[in-house]
C-alpha positions, 0 to 999 in steps of 0.5 A: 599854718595854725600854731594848732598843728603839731609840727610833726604832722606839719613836716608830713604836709611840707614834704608833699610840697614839690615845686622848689619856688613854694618851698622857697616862700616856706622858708620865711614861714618860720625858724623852724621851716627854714631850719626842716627846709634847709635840712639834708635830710629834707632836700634829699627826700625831696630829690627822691620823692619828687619827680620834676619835668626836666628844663632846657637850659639854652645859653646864646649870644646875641646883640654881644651879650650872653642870655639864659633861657630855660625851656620847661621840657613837657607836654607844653613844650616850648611855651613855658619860658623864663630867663635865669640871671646867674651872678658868675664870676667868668664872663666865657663861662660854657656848660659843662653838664648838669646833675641833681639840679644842678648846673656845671659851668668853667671858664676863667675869672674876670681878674685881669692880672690874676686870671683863674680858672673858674667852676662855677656850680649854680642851681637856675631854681633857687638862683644860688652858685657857688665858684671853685678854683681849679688849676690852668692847663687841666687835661680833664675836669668832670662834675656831678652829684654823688647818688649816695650822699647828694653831695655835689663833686668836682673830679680835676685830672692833671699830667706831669709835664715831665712824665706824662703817663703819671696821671694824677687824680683830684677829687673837691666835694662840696660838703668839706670843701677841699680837694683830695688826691685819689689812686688813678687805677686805669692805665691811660697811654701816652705816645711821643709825637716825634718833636720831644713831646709827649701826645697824650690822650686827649679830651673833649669838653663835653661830658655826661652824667648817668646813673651816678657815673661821669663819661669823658670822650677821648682820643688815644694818640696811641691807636689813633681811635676814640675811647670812653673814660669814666668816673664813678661818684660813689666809689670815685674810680676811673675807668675805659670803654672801648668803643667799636674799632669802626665808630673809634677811628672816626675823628667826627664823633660827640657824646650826648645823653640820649634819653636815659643812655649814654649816646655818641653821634658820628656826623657824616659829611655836614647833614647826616648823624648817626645815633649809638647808643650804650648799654652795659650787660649784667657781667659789665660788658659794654656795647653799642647800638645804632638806634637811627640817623638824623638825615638832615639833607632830606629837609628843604631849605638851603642846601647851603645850610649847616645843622649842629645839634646841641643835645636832645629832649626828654622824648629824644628829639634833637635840639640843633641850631641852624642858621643862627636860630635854635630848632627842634627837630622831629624825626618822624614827621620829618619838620623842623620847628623854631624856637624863636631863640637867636644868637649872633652868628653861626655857633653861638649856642650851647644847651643843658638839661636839668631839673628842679632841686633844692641842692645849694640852698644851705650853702652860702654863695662863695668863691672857693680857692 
C-alpha cells in the first residue's frame, strides 16, 4: 500500500479485511501492520465486526493415525475441506469444546516418566496452540473465552480426598498467565457409597459454551438424577440447573449445543434421540423443551447398525457416525449423506464447531506449568 496513505485511513481499509489467511499475509507488510494486527484492540474488533461461516473440525483414527479435518459449515457444505496439523504435545488428545476460534483439547503429555495432564488451547486458522499443566484426578475442567475482555480461561474443579463436599475452584487466564482460587458459591453434594467412600457428583467430558457461560452434565449420587452445572466467564460463578425429574433420572443423556441453545439428547434404546432444548426466562428460570427426535430406525439399511451423534450443524442437522463412516443426517427429507471420512473402528470420531479468529496470534506457542 502506497506510503501516500495516511496510516489512519490505512487501519480503516485493514479493518475491513475479514479472512484470518489475508490478515496473515498483512502482518509482513510492515512493523507497523504487524504491530495494529497483533493488537487487542484489533483482534477484538475483528471478532465483533466480522461474522464468519462456522467449520466442523472432525478428529478420526484412521490407519492407527489420527487426522484432522475441518469442514466449512455453509451453502457449500461439505466440499470445502482442509486438514489442519496441530503441533500438540499429547497424542490422546479429545476436544473439549470451542469458543471465539478457539479449540480446547486435554489429554496427558508424552513424557513417559513424568507424565502431565495437558490442555491444549489451539486456534486451526492461524495454526498456533498453547499448552497449560493441570492436576491429574480432576473432578471437572472447563474452557472458553470471556465475552468481556476475549480473554481465553481454564476453570479446574477439584475435591479433597478427605472431604469431599470441600469443593474447590480454579481459575487460569491466558493473559496473566496463572491460575487463582475462586469462592465455590453452589452447594454440590456428596453421598457415601457404603464401602468408606464418598460418591460424589460426577461429570461428563463433554461441555458447551453459550453465551459466555460453560455447562458441564452431571450426575448427582445423591438423588440419583442428572443435573446441569454452569460457569459464567465474566463473573466466574458456579451454578446448578435442575433438569425435568423425567429427563434426570435417565442415565442415556448427552449435552450438545444445538444451534444457538444448549440441548440434551435422551438416546432410546440404540435408534431414537430425542431432542431438548434450553431456555432461560427474564426472571432467570430455566426450562426444557422437546423440540423433535431423530428416529434412526425408520432408516434403511442394517438394522444391526448403531448411529452416534457427534454434534450438529449450524442449520441443526446431526452429525453422526455410523458404520465407521461420518454422516450427516437430514431430518426432513429423512436421508443420510456420507461424508466420505473414515475412521478405524466403531467409535473413533469426535467433532467440534468453530469459527475463524485471530485469538493467539500475539502469543507465543508454549508450555505453561
Amino acid at each position: 500500500m502506497s506510503d501516500n496513505i495516511p496510516f489512519e485511513l490505512q487501519i480503516e481499509i485493514i479493518k475491513r479485511v475479514r479472512p484470518v489467511k489475508s490478515l496473515i499475509r498483512f502482518r509482513s507488510v510492515s512493523k507497523q501492520w504487524k504491530s495494529l494486527i497483533d493488537s487487542s484492540e484489533f483482534i477484538t474488533h475483528h471478532i465483533v465486526k466480522h461474522s464468519h461461516p462456522p467449520h466442523l473440525l472432525v478428529k478420526n483414527r484412521y490407519i492407527g493415525e489420527y487426522n484432522y479435518v475441518s469442514i466449512v459449515d455453509d451453502d457449500s457444505f461439505p466440499r470445502h475441506k482442509f486438514h489442519p496439523t496441530p503441533d500438540l504435545l499429547t497424542d490422546d488428545a479429545s476436544f473439549l469444546d470451542c469458543s471465539h476460534g478457539l479449540v480446547c483439547l486435554y489429554g496427558s503429555s508424552r513424557d513417559p516418566i513424568n507424565t502431565k495432564k495437558l490442555i491444549v488451547v489451539w486456534n486451526p486458522s492461524i495454526r498456533k496452540s498453547v499448552s497449560v499443566a493441570v492436576p491429574n484426578g480432576l473432578v471437572a475442567v472447563g474452557f472458553g473465552v470471556c465475552p468481556k475482555t476475549n480473554d481465553p480461561k481454564i476453570v479446574q474443579i477439584t475435591s479433597s480426598s478427605l472431604s469431599p463436599v470441600d469443593w474447590k475452584a480454579e481459575v487460569f487466564t491466558l493473559s496473566t498467565r496463572a491460575w487463582r482460587s475462586i469462592p465455590v458459591n453452589v452447594s454440590i453434594p456428596s453421598e457415601p457409597d457404603g464401602f468408606g467412600n464418598d460418591q460424589e457428583v460426577e461429570f461428563e467430558k463433554n461441555q458447551v459454551v453459550i453465551d459466555g457461560i460453560i455447562y458441564w452434565l452431571a450426575y448427582d449420587f445423591h438423588t440419583e438424577q442428572a443435573l446441569i452445572i454452569s460457569f459464567d466467564l465474566t463473573s466466574e460463578e458456579l451454578g446448578k440447573v435442575a433438569i425435568p425429574v423425567d429427563l434426570a433420572i435417565e442415565y442415556e443423556l448427552s449435552i450438545y449445543k444445538f444451534k444457538d441453545s444448549v440441548a440434551l439428547l435422551r438416546l432410546r434404546g440404540n435408534k431414537v434421540y430425542d431432542v431438548w432444548t434450553m431456555t432461560k426466562n427474564s426472571d432467570g428460570e430455566f426450562s426444557f423443551t422437546k423440540q423433535f427426535e431423530i428416529d434412526f430406525s425408520i432408516l434403511d439399511g442394517d438394522p444391526r447398525s448403531y448411529y452416534s451423534i457427534l454434534g450438529f450443524r449450524a442449520n441443526g442437522q446431526p452429525i453422526m457416525e455410523e458404520g465407521a463412516r461420518l454422516k450427516v443426517f437430514e431430518p426432513y427429507s429423512q436421508r443420510i449423506s456420507d461424508l466420505e471420512i473414515d475412521g478405524d473402528d466403531y467409535l473413533w470420531f469426535e467433532m467440534a464447531s468453530y469459527t475463524e479468529s485471530l485469538l493467539l496470534i500475539n502469543h507465543s506457542a508454549s508450555v505453561i506449568h
